[in-house]
N, C-alpha and C positions, 0 to 999 in steps of 0.2 A: 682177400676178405670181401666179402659181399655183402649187401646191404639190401635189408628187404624194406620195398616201397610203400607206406603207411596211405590204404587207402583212403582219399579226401570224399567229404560229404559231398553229392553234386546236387546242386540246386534244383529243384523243380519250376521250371516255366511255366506258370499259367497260360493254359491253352488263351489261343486269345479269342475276345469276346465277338460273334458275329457283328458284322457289318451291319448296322439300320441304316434300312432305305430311308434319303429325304423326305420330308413332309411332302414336300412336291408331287417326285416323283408316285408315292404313296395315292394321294388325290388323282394324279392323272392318271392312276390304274383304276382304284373306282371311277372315276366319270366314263371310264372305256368299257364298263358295265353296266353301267346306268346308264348309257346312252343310246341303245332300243328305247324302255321305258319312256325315257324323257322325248327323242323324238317321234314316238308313238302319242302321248302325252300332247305335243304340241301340233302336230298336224292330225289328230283323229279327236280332240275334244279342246280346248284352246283354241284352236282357228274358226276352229266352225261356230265355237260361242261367240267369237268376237264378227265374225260376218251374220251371223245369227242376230247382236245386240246392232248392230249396224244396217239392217234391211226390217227392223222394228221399227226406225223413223223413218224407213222410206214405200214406196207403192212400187211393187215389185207383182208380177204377174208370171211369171216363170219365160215369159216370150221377152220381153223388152227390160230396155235397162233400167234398173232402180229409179226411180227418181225421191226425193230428202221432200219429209213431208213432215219433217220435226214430230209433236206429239199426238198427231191428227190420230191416229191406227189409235193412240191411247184414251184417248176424248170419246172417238166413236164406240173404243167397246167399254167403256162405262157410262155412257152416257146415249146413245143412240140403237143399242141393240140389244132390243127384250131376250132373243136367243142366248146372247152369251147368258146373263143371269138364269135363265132356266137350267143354263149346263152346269152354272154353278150351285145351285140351291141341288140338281140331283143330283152330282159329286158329292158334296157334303153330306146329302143325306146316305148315300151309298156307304161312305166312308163309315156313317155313327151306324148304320148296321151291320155290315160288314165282318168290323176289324174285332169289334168286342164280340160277335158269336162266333167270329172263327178264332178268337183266343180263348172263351169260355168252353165250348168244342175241345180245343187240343189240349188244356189242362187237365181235364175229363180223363179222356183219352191216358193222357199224359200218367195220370193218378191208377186208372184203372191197373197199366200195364206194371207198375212200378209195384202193385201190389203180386204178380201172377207169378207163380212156382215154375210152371210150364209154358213153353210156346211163346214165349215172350219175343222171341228173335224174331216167330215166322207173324205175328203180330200187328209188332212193330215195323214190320218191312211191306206191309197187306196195307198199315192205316197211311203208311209213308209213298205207297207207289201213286197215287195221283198228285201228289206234288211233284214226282218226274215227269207227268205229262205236261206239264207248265199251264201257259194260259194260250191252247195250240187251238188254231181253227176246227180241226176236227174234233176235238172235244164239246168245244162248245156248239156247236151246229149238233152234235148229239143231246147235247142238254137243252136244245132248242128246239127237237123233237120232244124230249121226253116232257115237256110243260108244253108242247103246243097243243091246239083242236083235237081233241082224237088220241093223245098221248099216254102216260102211262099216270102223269099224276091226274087229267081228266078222266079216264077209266077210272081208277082207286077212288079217288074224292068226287067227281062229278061236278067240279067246280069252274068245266073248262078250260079252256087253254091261257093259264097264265099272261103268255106273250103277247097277247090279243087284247087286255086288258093294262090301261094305266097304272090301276091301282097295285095290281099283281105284278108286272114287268118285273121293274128292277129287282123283286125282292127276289127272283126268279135269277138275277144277274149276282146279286148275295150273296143266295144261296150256292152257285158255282165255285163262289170265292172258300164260301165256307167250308163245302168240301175237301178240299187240296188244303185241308191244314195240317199236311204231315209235317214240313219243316217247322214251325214254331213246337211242335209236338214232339218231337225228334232234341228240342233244343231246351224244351220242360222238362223231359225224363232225363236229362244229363244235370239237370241244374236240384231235381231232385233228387237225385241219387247222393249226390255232395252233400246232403243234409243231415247231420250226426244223428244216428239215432239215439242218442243220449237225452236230446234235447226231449225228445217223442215220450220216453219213461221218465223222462224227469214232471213233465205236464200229465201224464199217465198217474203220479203217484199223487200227484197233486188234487186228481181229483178231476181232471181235466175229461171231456170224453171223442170223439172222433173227433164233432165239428168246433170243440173249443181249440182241440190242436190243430186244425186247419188254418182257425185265424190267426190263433196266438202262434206257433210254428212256422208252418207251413209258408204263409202268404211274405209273414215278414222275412225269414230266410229267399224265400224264390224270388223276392219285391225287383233286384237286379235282373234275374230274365224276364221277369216279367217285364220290365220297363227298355229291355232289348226287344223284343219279340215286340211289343207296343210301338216303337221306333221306326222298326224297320215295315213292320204294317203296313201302319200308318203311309209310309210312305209310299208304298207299294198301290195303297189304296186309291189316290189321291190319282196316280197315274193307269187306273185302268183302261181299259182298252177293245180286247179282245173279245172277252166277252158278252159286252156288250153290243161290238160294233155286228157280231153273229147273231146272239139273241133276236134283234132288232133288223135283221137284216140291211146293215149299213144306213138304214135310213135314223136310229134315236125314237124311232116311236115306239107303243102309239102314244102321239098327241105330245111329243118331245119326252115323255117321263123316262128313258132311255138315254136321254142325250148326256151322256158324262162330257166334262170337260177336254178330256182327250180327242174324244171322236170330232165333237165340235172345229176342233182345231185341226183336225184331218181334215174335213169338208170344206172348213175357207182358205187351206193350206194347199191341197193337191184336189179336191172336187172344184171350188169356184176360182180356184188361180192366184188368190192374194196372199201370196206367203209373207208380205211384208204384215199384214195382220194377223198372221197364225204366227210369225215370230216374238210379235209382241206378244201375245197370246202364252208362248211356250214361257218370257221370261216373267209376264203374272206368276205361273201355275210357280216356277221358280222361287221365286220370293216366296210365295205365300208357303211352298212346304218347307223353307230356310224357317219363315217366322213359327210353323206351326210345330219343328224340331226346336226352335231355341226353346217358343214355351213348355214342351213337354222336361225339357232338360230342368229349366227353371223351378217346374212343380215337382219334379222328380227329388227334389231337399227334403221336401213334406213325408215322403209314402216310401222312399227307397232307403231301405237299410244292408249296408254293407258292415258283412262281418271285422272287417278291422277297426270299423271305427267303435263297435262294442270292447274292444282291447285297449282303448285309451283310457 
């Protein structure tokens, strides 16, 4: 007699759960990635600020060693040298002309294209190619012909050569700036594009007509790029250099109305030898665009409206 074997359930094993790596180990594989960065980080801006904030209190000539001269570098440039103040009074005025007609420019710009059917790409790419040329020597030695003696804005206007002239110069250095406003322009038509056109027919039905939706729409939705683009300007501005150090032919005239802050600081840094006073120099300009970011941040509660906080 034979017996048939009643097959049993067999269990299923849950597969077993992978292995998690230690927190440790975890961390020591990021830091093994992040450690370019970070040693790039400390010997290419770290070191240098800290021997930078270190030969601000000393007298330093590029030949001999440092000598600690505490806050002398700092007494003498507010208190003993009319030049520095002159770099600063035309930095700042550089800045307040500048940054608002090269933002009022790319908005323009910005508005125009945002409206066009056609050609918008090759446009866009035409008003955007001078902001690849950066702020390169040879541009601006071109734009130092075209406003000098004999040029192309004294042919047209008859007004003489800009450069040649105090009152003319910088706006001549500006106007350079203004030009190359494709990036901030590039960064408008992305921020208006984002903008529902709901909003645009809802103020349309209202009764509303272009420039009531400009202000009531427009400005308050863009207020975020705007206040990017305002930012980074600004800061850009503050650090000029190039074109004016061309303009001016290295020297800041005529009659110093040329002399930005930067240049300044090239001339007692690497022309007259005292790098421990251009150091000092460099951590002014430092602070003062720390402070002149915090206030814009500060004002920026008043005038900037961010779509989420209307969902509250």
């Amino acid at each position: 007699m034979t017996t048939t074997a009643i097959p049993t359930e067999t269990k299923r094993v849950p597969a077993a759960a992978p292995k998690r790596r230690p927190k440790r180990e975890r961390e020591g594989a990021a830091w093994v990635f992040l450690s370019p960065w970070v040693l790039g980080a400390i010997v290419l801006t770290l070191l240098p600020m800290a021997v930078s904030l270190y030969l601000s209190f000393t007298d330093y000539d590029l030949f001999n060693p440092p000598k600690w001269v505490g806050l002398r570098n700092y007494v003498q440039m507010f208190t003993e040298d009319p030049r520095y103040w002159r770099s600063v009074v035309t930095t700042v005025t550089y800045v307040v002309i500048a940054v608002p007609l090269q933002l009022a420019l790319a908005l323009v710009v910005a508005l125009a294209l945002k409206g066009m059917k056609r050609g918008k790409a090759f446009y866009r790419s035409a008003f955007y190619a001078p902001s690849l040329l950066g702020a390169s020597m040879s541009i601006a030695l071109v734009w130092r012909a075209v406003f000098n003696d004999g040029g192309t804005v004294d042919n047209l206007l008859g007004t003489g050569g800009w450069v040649n002239k105090p009152g003319w110069s910088l706006l001549a250095v500006a106007l350079l700036t203004v030009w190359q406003f494709g990036a901030p322009m590039v960064i408008f038509l992305a921020g208006l594009q984002q903008i529902p056109a709901e909003l645009y027919e809802a103020a349309a039905v209202d009764g509303a007509g272009k420039w009531r939706q400009f202000l009531s729409v427009t400005v308050p939705m863009l207020s975020p790029v705007l206040f990017f683009n305002l930012v980074l300007q600004t800061i850009q501005a503050f650090q000029v250099f190039t074109p004016a150090f061309a303009v001016s032919a290295g020297k800041g005239g005529p009659a110093d109305s040329t002399l930005v802050y930067t240049m300044y600081l090239y001339d007692r840094g690497f022309v007259a030898s005292h790098m421990g006073y251009a150091s000092a120099m460099a951590w002014v300009l430092l602070l003062v665009i720390g402070v002149v970011t915090a206030v814009l941040f500060r004002t920026s509660r008043s005038w900037v409206f961010y779509a989420s906080e209307g969902d509250r």
